[in-house]
DOTILO-117457 format. One record per atom (N, C-alpha, C, O): residue number from 1; residue in one letter; atom name; x, y, z. Coordinates in nm, 4 decimals. Example, Ala and Ser with C-alpha at 12.3 -4.5 7.8 and 13.67 -1.06 7.14 Angstrom:
BEGIN
   nr  rest  atom        px        py        pz
    1     a     N    1.3190   -0.5690    0.7800
    1     a    CA    1.2300   -0.4500    0.7800
    1     a     C    1.3200   -0.3300    0.7800
    1     a     O    1.4236   -0.3319    0.8465
    2     s     N    1.2850   -0.2250    0.7080
    2     s    CA    1.3670   -0.1060    0.7140
    2     s     C    1.2900    0.0030    0.7870
    2     s     O    1.3409    0.1138    0.8039
***
This chain:
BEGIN
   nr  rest  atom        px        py        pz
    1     x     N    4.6559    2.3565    2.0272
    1     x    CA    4.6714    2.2249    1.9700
    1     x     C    4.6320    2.1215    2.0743
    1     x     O    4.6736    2.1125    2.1898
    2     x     N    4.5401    2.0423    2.0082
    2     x    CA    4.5058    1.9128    2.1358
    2     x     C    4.6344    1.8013    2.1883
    2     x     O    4.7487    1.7835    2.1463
    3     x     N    4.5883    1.7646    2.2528
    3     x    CA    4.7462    1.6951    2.3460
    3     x     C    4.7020    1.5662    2.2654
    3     x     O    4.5846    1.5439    2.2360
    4     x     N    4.8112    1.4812    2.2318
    4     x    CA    4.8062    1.3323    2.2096
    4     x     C    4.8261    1.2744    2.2636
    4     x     O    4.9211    1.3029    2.3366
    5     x     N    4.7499    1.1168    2.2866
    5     x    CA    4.6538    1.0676    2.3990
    5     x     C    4.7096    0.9339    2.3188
    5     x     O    4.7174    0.9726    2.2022
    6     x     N    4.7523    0.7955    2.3236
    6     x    CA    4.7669    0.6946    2.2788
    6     x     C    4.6668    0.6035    2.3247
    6     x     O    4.6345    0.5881    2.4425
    7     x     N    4.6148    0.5381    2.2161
    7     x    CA    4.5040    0.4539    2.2836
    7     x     C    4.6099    0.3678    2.3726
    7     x     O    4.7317    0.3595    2.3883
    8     x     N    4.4193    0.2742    2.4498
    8     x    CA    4.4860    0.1853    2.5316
    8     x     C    4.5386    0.1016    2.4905
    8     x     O    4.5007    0.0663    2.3789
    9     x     N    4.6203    0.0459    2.5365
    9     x    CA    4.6628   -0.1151    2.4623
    9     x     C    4.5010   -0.2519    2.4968
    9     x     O    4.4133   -0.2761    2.5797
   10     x     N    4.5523   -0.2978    2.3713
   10     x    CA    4.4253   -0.4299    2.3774
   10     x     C    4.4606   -0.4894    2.4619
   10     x     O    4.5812   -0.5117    2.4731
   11     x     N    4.3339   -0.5567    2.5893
   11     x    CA    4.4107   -0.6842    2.6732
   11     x     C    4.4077   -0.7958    2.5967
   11     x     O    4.4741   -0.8706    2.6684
   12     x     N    4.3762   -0.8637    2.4971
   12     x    CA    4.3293   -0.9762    2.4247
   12     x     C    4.3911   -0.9324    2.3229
   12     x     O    4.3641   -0.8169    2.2899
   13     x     N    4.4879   -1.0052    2.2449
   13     x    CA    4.5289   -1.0036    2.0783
   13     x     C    4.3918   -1.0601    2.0354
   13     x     O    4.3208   -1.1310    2.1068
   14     x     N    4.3610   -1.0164    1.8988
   14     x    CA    4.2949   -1.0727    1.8398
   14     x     C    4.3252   -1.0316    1.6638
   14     x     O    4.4008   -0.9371    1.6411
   15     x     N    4.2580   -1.1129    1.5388
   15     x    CA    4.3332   -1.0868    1.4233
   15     x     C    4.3093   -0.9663    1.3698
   15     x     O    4.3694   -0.9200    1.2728
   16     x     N    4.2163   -0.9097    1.4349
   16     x    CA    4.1471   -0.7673    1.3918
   16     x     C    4.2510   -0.6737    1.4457
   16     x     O    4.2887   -0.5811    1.3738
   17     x     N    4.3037   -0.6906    1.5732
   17     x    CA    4.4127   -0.5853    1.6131
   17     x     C    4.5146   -0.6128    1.5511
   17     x     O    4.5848   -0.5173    1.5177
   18     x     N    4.5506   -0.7260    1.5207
   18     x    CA    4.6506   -0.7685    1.4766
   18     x     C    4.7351   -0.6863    1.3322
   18     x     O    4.8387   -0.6341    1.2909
   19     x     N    4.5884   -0.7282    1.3004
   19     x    CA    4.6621   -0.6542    1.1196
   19     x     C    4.6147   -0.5201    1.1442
   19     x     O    4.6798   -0.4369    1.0810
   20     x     N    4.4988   -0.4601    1.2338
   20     x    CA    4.5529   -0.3099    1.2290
   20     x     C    4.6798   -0.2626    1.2634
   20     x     O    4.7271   -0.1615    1.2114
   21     x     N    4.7474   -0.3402    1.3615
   21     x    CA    4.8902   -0.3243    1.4038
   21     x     C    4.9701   -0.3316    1.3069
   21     x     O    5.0488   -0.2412    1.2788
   22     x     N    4.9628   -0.4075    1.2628
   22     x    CA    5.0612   -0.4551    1.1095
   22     x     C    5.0143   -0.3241    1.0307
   22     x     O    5.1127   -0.2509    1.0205
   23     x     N    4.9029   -0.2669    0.9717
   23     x    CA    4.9101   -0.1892    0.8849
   23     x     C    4.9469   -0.0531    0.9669
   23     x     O    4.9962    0.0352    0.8967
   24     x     N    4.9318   -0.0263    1.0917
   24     x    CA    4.9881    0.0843    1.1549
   24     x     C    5.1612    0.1192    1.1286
   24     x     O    5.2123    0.2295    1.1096
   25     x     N    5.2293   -0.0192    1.1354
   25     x    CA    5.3121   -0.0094    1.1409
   25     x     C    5.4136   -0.0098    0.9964
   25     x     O    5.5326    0.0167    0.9791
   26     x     N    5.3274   -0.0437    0.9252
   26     x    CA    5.3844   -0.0414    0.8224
   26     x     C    5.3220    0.1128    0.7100
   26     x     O    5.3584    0.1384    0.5952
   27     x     N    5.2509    0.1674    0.7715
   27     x    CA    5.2099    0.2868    0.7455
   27     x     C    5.2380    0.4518    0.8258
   27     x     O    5.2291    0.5637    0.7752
   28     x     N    5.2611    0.4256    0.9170
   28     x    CA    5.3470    0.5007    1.0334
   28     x     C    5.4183    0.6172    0.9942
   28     x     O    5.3969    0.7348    1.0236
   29     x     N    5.5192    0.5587    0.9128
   29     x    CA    5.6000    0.6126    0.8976
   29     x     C    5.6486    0.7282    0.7849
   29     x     O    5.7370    0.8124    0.8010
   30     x     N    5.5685    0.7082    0.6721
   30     x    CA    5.5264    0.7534    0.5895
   30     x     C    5.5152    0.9049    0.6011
   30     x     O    5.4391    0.9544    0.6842
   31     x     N    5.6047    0.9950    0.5026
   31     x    CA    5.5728    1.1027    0.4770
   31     x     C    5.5909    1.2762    0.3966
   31     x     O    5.6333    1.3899    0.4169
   32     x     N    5.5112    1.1736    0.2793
   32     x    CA    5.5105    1.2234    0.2048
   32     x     C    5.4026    1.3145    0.2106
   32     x     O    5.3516    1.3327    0.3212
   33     x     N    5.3458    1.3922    0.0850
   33     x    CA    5.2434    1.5344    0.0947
   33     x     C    5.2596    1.6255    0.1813
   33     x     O    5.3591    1.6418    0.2519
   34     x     N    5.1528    1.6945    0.1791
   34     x    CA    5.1389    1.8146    0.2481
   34     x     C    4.9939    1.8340    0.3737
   34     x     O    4.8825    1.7834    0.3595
   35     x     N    5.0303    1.9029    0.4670
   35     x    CA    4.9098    1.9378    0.5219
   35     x     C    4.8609    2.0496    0.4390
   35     x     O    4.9162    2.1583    0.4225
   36     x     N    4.7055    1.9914    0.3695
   36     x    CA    4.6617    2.1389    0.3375
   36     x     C    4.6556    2.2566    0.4194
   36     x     O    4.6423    2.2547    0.5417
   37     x     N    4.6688    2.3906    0.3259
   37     x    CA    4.6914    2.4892    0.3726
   37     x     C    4.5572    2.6223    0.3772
   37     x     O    4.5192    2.7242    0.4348
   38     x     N    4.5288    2.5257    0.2688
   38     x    CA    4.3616    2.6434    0.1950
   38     x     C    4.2853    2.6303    0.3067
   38     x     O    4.2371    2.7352    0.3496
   39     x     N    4.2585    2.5179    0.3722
   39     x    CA    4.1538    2.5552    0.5085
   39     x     C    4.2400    2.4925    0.6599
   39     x     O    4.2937    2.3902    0.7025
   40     x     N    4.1996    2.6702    0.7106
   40     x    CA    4.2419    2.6996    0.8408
   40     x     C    4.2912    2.5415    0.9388
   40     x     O    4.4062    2.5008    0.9547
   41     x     N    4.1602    2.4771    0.9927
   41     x    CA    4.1945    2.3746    1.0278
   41     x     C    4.2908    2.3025    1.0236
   41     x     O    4.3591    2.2757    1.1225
   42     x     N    4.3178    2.2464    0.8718
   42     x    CA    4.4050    2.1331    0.8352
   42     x     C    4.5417    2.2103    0.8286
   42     x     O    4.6354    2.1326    0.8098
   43     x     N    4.5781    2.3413    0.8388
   43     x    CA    4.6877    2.4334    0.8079
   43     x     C    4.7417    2.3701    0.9497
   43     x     O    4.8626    2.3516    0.9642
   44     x     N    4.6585    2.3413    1.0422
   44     x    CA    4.7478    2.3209    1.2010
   44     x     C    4.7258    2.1946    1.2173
   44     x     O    4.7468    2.1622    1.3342
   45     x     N    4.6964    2.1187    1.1587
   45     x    CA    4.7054    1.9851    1.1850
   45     x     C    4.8769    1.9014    1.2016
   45     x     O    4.9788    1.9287    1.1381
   46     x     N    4.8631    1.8266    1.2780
   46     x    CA    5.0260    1.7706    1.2780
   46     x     C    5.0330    1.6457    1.2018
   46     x     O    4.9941    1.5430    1.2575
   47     x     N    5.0670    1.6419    1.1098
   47     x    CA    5.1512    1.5582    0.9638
   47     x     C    5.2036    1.3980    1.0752
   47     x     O    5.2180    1.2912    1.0158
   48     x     N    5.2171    1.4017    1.1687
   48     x    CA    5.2814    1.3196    1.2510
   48     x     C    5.1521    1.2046    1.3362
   48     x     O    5.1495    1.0852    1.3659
   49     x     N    5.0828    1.2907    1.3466
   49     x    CA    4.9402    1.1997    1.3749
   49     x     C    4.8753    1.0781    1.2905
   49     x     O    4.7975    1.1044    1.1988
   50     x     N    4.9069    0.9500    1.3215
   50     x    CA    4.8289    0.8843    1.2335
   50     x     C    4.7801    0.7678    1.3379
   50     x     O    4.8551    0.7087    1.4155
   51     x     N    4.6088    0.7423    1.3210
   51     x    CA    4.5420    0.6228    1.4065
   51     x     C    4.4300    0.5842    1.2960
   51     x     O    4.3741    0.6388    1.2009
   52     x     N    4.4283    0.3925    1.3980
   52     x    CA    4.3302    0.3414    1.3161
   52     x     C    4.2652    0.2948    1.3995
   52     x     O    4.3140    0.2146    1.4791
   53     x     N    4.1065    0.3414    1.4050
   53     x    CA    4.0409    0.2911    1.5113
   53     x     C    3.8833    0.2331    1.3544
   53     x     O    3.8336    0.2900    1.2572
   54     x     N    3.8654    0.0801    1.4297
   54     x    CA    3.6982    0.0166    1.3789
   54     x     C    3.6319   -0.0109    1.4751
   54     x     O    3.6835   -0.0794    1.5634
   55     x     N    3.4983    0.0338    1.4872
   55     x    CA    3.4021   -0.0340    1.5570
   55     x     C    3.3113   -0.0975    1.4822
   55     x     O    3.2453   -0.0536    1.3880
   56     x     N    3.3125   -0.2205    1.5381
   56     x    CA    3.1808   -0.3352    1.4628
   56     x     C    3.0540   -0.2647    1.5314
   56     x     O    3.0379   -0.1713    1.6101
   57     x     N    2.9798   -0.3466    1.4695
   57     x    CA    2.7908   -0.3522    1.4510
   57     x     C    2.7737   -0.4290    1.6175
   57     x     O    2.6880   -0.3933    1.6983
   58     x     N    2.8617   -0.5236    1.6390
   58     x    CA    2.8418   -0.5545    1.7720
   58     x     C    2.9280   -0.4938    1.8859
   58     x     O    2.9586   -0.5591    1.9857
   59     x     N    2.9515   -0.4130    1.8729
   59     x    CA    3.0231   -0.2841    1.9646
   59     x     C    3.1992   -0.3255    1.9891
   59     x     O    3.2533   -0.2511    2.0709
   60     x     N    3.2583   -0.3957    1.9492
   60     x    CA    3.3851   -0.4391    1.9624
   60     x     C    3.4860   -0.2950    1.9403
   60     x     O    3.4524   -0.2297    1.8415
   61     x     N    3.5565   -0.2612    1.9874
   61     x    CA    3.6183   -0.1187    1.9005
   61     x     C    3.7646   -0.1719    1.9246
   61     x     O    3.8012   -0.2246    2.0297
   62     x     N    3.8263   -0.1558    1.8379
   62     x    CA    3.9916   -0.1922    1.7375
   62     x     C    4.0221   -0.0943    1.7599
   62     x     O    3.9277   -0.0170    1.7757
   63     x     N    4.1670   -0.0320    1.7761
   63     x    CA    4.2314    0.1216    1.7577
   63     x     C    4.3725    0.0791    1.7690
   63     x     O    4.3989   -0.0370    1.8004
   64     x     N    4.4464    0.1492    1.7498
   64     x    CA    4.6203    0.1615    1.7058
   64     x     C    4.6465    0.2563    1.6917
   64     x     O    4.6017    0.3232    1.5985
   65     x     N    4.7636    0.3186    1.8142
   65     x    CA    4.8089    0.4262    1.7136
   65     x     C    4.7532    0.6150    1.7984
   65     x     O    4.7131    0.6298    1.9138
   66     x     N    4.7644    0.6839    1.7333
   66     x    CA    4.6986    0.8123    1.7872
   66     x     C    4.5268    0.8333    1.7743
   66     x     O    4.4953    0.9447    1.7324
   67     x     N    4.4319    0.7554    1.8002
   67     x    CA    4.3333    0.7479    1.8390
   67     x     C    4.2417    0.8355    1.9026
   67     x     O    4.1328    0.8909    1.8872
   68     x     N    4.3414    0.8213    1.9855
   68     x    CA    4.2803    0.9364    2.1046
   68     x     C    4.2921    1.0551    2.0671
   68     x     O    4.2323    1.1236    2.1501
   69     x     N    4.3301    1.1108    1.9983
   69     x    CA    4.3611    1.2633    1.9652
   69     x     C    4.2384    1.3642    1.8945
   69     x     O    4.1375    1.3109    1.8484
   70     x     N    4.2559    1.5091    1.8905
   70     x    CA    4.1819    1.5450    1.8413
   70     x     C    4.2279    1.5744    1.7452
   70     x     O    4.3473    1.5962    1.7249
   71     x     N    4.0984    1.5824    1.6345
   71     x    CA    4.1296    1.6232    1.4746
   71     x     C    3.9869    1.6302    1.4233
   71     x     O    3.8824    1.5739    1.4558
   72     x     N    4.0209    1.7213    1.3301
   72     x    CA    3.9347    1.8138    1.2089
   72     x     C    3.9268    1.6693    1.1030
   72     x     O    4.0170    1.5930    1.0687
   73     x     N    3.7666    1.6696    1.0667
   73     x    CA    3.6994    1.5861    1.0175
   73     x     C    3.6893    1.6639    0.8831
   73     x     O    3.5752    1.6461    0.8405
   74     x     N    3.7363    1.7156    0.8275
   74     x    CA    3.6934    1.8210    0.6978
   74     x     C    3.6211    1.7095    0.5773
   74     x     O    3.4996    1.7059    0.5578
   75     x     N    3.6932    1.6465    0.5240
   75     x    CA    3.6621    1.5767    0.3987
   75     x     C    3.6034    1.4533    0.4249
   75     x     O    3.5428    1.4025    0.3306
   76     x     N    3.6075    1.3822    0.5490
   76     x    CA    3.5509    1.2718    0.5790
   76     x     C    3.4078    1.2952    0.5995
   76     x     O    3.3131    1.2266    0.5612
   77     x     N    3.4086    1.4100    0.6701
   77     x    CA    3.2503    1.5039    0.6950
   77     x     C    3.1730    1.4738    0.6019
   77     x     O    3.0533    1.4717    0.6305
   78     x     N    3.2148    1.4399    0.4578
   78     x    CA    3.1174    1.4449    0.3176
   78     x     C    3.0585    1.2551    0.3073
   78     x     O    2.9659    1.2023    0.2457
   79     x     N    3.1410    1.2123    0.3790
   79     x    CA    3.0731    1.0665    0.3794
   79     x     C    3.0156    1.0506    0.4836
   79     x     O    2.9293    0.9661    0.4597
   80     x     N    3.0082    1.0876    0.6134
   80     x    CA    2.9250    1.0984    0.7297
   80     x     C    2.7945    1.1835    0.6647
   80     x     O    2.6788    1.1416    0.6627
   81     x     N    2.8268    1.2730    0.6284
   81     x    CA    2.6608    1.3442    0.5800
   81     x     C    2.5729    1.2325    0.4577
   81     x     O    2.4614    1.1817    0.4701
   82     x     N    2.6773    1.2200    0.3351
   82     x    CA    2.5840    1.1101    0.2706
   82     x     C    2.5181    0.9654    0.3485
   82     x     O    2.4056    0.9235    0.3211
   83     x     N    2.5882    0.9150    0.4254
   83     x    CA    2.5249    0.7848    0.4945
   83     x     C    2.4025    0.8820    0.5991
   83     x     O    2.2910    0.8318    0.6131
   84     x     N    2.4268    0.9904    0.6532
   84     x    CA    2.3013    1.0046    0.7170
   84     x     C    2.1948    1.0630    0.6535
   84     x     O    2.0816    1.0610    0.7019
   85     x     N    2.2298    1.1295    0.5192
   85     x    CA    2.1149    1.1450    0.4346
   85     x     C    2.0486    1.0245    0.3846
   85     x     O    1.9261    1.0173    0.3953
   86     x     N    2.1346    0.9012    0.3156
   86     x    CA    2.0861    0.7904    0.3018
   86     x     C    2.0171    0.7000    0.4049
   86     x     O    1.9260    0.6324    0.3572
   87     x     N    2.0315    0.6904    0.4845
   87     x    CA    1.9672    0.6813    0.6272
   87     x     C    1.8182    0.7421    0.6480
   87     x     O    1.7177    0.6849    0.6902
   88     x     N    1.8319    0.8467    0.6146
   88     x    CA    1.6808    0.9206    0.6258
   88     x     C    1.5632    0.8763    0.4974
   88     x     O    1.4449    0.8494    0.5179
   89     x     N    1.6312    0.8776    0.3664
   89     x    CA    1.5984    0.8318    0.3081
   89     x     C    1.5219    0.7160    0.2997
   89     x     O    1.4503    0.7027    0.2004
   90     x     N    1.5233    0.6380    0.3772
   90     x    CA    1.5023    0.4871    0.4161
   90     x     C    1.3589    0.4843    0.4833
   90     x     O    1.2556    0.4296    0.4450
   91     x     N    1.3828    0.5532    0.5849
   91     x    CA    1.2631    0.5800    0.6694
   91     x     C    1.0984    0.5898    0.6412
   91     x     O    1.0213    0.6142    0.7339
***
């Protein structure tokens, strides 16, 4: 299991951290469902992990929360592949 790593703290408040903070915190705590079990991965995932990290177009990066940690991309994987198929597409 990967070790959890807390991001850094922001030196600058700003409203972007702000309300990720606010929704961290008001989402935190939460816990209800299940870790799926059908694939291996998510069977060991810890239910207790939750981060919110944005990076803008002009490189700014936002995070809150367990960030730093490692984790299995399973279902998000399917929107990373469509934007880089759409991406190619373009070309």
């Amino acid at each position: 299991m990967a070790t959890a790593m807390k991001a850094p703290a922001s030196p600058v408040s700003s409203p972007v951290h702000d309300y990720l903070t606010g929704l961290h915190d008001r989402f935190a705590s939460l816990d209800i469902g299940r870790v799926a079990s059908y694939i291996p991965e998510l069977a060991k995932a810890d239910p207790a992990g939750f981060g919110i990290c944005i990076a803008t177009i002009d490189g700014h990066v936002y995070e809150v929360g367990d960030t730093r940690r490692t984790f299995t991309i399973q279902s998000i994987s399917k929107a990373i592949g469509v934007r880089c198929r759409a991406g190619r597409s373009r070309a």
